[in-house]
N, CA, C and O of each residue as an XYZ file, in Angstrom:
552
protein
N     141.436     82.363    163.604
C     142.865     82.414    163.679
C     143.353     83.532    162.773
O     142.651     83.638    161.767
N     144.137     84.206    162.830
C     144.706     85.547    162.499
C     145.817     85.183    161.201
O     146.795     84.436    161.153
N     145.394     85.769    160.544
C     146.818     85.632    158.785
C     147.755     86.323    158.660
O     148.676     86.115    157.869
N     147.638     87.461    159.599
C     148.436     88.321    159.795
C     150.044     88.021    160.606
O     150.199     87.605    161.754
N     150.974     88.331    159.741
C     152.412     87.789    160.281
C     152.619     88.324    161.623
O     152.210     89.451    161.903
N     153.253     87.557    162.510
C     153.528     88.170    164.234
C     154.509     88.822    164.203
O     155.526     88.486    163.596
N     154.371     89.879    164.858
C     155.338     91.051    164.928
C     156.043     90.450    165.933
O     155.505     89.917    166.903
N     157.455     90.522    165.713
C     158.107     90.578    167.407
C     158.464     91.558    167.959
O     158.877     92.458    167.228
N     158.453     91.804    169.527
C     158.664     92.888    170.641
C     159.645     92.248    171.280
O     159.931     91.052    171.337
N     160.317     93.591    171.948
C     161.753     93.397    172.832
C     161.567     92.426    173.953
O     160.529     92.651    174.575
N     162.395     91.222    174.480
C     161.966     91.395    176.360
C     163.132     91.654    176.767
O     164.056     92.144    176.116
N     163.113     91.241    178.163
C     164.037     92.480    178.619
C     165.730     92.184    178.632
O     166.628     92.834    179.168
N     165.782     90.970    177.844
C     167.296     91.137    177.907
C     167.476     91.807    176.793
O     168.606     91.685    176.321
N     166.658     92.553    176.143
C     167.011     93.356    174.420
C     166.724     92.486    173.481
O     166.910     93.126    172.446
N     166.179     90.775    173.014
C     166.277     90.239    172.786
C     165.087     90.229    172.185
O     164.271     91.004    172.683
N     164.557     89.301    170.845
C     163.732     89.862    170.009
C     162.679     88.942    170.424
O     163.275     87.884    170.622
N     161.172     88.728    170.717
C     160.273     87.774    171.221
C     159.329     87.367    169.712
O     158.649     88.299    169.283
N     159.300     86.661    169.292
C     158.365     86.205    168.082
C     157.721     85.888    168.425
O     158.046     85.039    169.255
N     155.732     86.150    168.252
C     154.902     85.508    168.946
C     155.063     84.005    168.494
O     155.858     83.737    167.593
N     154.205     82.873    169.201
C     154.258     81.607    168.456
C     152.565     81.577    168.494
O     151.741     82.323    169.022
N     152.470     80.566    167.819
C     151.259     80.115    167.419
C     150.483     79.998    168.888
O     149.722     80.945    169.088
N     150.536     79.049    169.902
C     150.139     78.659    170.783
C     149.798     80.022    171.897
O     149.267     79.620    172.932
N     150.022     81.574    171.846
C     150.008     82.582    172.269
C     148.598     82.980    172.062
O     147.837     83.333    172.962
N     148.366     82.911    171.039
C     146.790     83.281    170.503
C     146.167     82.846    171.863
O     145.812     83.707    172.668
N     146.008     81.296    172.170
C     145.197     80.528    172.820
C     145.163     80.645    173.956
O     144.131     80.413    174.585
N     146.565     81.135    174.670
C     147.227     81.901    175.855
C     146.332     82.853    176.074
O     145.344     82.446    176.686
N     146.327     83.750    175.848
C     145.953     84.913    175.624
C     144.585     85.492    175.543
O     144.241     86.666    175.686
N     143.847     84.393    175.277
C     142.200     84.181    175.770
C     141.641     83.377    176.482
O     140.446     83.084    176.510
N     142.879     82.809    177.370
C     142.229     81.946    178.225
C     142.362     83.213    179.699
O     141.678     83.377    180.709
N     143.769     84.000    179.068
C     143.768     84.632    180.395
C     142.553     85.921    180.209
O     142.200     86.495    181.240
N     141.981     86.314    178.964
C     141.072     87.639    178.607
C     140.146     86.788    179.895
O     140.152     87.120    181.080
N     139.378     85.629    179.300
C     138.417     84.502    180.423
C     138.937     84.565    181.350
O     138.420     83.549    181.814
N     139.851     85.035    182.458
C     140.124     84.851    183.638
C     140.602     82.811    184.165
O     140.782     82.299    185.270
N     140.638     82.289    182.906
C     141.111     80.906    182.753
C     142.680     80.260    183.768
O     143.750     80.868    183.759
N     142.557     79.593    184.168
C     143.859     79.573    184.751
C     144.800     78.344    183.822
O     146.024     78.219    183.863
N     143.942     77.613    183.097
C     144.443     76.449    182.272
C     143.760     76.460    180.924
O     142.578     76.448    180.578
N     145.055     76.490    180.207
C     144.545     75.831    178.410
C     144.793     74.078    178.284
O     145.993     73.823    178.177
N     144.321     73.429    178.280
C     144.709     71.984    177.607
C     144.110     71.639    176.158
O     142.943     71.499    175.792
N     145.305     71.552    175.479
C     145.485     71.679    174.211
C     145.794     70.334    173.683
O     146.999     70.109    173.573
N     144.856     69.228    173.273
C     145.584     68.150    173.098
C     144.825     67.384    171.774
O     143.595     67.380    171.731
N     145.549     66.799    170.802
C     145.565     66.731    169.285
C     144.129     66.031    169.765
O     143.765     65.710    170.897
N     143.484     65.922    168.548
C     141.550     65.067    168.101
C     141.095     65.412    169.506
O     140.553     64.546    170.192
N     141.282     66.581    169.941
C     140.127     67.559    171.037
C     140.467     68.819    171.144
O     141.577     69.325    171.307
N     139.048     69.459    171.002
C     138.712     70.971    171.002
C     140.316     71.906    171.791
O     141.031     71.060    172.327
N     140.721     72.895    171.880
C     140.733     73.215    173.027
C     140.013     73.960    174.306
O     139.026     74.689    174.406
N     140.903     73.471    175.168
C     139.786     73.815    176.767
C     140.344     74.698    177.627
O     141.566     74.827    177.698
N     139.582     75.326    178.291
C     139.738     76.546    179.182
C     139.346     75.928    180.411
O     138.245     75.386    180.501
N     140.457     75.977    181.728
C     139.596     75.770    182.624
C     139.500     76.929    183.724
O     140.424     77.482    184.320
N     137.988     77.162    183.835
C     137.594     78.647    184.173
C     136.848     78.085    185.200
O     136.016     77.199    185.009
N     137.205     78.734    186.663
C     136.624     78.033    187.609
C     136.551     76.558    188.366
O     135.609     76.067    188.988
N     137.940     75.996    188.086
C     137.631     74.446    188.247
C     136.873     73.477    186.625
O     136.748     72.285    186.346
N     136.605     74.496    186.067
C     135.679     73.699    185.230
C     136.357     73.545    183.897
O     136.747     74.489    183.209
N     136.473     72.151    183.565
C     136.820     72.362    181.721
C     136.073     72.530    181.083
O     135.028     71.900    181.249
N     136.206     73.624    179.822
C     135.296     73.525    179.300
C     136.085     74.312    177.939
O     137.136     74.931    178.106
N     135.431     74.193    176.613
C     135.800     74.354    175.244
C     135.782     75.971    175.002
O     134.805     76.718    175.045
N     137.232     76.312    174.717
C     137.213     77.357    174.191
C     137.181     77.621    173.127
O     137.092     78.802    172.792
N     137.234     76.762    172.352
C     136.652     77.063    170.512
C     136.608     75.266    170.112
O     137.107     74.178    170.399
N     135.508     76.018    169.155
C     134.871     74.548    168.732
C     136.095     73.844    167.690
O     135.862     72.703    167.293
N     137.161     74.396    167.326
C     137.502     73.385    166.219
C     138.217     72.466    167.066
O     138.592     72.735    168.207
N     138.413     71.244    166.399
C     139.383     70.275    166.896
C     140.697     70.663    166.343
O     140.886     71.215    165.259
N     141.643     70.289    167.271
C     142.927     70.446    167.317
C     143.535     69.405    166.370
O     143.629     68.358    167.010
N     144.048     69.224    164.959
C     144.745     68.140    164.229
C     146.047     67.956    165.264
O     146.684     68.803    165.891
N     146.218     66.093    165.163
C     147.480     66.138    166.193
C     148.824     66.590    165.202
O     149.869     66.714    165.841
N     148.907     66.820    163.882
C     150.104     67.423    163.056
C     150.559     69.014    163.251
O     151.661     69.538    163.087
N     149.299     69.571    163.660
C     149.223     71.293    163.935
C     149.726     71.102    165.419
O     150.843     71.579    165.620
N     149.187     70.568    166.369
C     149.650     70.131    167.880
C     151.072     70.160    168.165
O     151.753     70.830    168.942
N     151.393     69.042    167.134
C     152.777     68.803    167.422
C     153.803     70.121    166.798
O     154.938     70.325    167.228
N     153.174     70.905    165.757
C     154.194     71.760    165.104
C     154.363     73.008    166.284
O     155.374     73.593    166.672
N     152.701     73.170    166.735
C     152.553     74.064    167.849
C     153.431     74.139    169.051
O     154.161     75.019    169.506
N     153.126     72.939    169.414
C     154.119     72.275    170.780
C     155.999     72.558    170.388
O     156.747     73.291    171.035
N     156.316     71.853    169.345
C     157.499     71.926    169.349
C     157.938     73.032    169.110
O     159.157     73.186    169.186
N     156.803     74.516    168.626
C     157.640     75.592    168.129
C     158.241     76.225    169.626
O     159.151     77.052    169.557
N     157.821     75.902    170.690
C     157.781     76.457    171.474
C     158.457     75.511    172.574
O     158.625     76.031    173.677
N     158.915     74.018    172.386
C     159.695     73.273    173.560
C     161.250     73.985    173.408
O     161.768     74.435    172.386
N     161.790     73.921    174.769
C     163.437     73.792    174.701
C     163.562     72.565    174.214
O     162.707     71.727    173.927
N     164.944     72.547    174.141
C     165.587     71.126    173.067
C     165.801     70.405    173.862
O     166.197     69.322    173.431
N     165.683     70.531    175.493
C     165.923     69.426    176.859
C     164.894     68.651    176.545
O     164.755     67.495    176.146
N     163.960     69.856    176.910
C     162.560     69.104    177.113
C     162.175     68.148    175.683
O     161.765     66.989    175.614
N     162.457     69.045    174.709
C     161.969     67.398    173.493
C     163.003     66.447    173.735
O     162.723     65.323    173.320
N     163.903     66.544    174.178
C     164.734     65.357    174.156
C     163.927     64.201    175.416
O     163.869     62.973    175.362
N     163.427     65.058    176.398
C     162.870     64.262    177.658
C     161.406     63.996    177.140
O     160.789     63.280    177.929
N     160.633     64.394    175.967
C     159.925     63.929    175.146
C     159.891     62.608    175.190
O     159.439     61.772    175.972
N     160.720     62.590    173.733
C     161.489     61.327    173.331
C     161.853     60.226    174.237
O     161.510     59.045    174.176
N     162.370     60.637    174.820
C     162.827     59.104    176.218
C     161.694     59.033    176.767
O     161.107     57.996    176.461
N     160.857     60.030    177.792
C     159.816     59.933    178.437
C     158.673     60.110    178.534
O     157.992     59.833    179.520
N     158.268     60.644    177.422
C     156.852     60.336    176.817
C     156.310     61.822    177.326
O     155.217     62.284    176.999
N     157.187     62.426    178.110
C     156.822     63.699    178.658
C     157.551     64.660    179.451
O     158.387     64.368    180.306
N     157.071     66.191    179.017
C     158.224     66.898    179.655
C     157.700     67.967    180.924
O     156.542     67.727    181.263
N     158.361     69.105    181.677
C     157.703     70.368    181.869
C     158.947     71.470    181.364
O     160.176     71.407    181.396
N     158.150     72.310    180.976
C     159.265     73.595    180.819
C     158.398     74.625    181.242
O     157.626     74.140    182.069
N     158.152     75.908    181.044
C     158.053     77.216    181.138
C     157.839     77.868    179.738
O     158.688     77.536    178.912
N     157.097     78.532    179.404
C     156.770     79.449    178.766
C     156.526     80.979    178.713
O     155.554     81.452    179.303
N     157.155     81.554    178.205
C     156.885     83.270    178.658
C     156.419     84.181    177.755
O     157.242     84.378    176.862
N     155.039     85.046    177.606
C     155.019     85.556    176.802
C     155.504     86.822    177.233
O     155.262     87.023    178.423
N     156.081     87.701    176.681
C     156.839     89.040    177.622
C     155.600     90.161    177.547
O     155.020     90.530    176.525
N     155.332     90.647    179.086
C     154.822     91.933    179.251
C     153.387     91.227    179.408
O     152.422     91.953    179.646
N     153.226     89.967    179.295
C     151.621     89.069    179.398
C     151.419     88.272    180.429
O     150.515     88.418    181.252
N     152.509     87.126    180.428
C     152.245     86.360    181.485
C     153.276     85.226    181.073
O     153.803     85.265    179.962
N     153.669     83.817    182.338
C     154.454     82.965    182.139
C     153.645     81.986    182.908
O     152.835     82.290    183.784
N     153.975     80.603    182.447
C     152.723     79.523    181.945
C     154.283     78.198    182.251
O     155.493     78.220    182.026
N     153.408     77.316    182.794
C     153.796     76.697    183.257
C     153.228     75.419    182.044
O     152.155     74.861    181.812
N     154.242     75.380    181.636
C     153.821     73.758    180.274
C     154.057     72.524    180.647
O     155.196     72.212    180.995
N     152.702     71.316    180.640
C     153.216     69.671    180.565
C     153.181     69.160    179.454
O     151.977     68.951    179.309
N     153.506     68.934    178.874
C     153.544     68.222    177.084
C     153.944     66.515    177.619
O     154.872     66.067    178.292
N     152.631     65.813    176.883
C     152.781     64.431    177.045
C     151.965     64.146    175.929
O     151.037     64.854    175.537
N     152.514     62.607    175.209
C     152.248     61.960    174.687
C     150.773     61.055    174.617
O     150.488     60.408    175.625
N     149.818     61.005    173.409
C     148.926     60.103    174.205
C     148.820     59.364    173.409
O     149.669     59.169    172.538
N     147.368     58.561    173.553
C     146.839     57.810    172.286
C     146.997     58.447    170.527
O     147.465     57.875    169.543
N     146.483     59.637    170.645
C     145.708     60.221    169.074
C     147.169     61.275    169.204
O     146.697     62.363    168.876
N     148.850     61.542    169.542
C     149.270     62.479    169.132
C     150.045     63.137    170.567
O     150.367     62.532    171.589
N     150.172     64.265    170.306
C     150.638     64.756    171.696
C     149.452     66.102    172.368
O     148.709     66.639    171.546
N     149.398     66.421    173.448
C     149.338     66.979    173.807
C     149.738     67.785    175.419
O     150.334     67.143    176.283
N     149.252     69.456    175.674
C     149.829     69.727    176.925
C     148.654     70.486    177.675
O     147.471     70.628    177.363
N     149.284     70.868    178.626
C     148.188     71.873    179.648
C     149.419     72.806    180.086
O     150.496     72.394    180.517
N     148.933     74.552    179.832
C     149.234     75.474    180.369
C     148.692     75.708    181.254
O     147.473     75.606    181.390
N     149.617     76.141    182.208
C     149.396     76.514    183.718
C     149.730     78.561    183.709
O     150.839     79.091    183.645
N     148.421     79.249    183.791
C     149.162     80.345    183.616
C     149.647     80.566    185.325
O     148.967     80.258    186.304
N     151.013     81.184    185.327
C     151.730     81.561    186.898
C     151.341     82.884    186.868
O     152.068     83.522    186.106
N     150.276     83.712    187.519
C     150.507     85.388    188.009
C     152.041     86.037    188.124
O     153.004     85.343    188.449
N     152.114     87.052    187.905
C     153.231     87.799    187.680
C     153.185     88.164    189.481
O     154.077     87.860    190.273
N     152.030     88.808    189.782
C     152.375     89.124    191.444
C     151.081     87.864    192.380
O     150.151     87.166    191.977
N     151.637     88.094    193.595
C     150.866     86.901    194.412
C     149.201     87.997    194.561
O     149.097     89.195    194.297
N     148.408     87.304    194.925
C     146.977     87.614    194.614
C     146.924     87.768    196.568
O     147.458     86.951    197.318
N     146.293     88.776    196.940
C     145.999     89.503    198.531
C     144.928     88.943    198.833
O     144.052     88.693    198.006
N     144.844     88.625    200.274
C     144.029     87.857    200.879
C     142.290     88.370    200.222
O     141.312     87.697    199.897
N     142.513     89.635    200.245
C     141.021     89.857    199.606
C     140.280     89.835    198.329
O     139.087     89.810    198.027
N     141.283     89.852    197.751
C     141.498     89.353    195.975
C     141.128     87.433    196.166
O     140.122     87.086    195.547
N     141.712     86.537    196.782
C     141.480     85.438    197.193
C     140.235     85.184    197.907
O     139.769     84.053    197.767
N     139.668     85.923    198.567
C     138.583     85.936    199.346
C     138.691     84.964    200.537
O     138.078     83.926    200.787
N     139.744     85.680    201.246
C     140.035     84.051    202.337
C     139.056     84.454    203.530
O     138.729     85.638    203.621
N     138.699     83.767    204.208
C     137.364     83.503    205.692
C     138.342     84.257    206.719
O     139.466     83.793    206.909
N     138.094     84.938    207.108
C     138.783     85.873    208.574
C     139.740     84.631    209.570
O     140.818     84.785    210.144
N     138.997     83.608    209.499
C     139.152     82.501    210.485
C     140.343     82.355    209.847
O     141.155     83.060    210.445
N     140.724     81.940    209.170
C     141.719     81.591    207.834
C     143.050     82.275    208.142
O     144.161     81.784    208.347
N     142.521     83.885    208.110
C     143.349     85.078    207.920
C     143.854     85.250    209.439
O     144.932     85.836    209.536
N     143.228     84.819    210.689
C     143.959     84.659    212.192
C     144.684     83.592    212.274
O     145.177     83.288    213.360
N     144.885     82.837    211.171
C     145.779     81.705    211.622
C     147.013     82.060    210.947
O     148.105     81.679    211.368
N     146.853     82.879    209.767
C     148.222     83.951    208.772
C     148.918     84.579    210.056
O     149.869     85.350    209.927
């Protein structure tokens, strides 16, 4: 983990972006070609690369760091829909990187969520690798 203070960069309404903590983790799931981080307190976090979960760094997640993580980064709807419902979704954006689709729920040991990273553009049939058969029914 990095000691070094986060610089913030513009996005595009002129507006100042502070990295947050939870960006780091972002940010190497997508280097892995990962499409999901699940980040959830007394477990590792996980990358899921290929369908597959699996640990992207060995430390365990404290659920006190979880929760500071999580909340640096909820809207104030969504903790409020926390609170009543044990769980929220919002959106996350890192600017000029990517935007991530967040579930934050409550569990046994604390809270935790799963990022969903969303592609910026849609992925072409050959990038997808779709079956011709597939592609005559497009």
């Amino acid at each position: 983990m990095s000691t070094e203070a986060p610089s913030a960069t513009a996005t595009a309404t002129g507006q100042q972006y502070v990295p947050r903590k939870i960006d780091e983790y972002l940010k190497e799931v997508l280097t892995k070609n990962g499409s999901d981080l699940h980040f959830i307190a007394n477990d590792p976090p996980r990358i899921r690369l290929y369908g597959e979960l699996q640990p992207l760094r060995n430390e365990i997640l404290q659920p006190a760091f979880v929760e500071e993580v999580l909340r640096e980064i909820m809207p104030r709807a969504a903790q409020q829909r926390l609170e009543e419902k044990h769980g929220a979704d919002f959106a996350h954006i890192i600017p000029g990187v990517s935007r991530f689709r967040v579930n934050v729920m409550r569990h046994l040991y604390g809270l935790g969520c799963v990022c969903r990273a969303i592609p910026s553009k849609a992925l072409t049939l050959d990038q997808l690798a779709v079956p011709d058969a597939v592609r005559k029914l497009c």
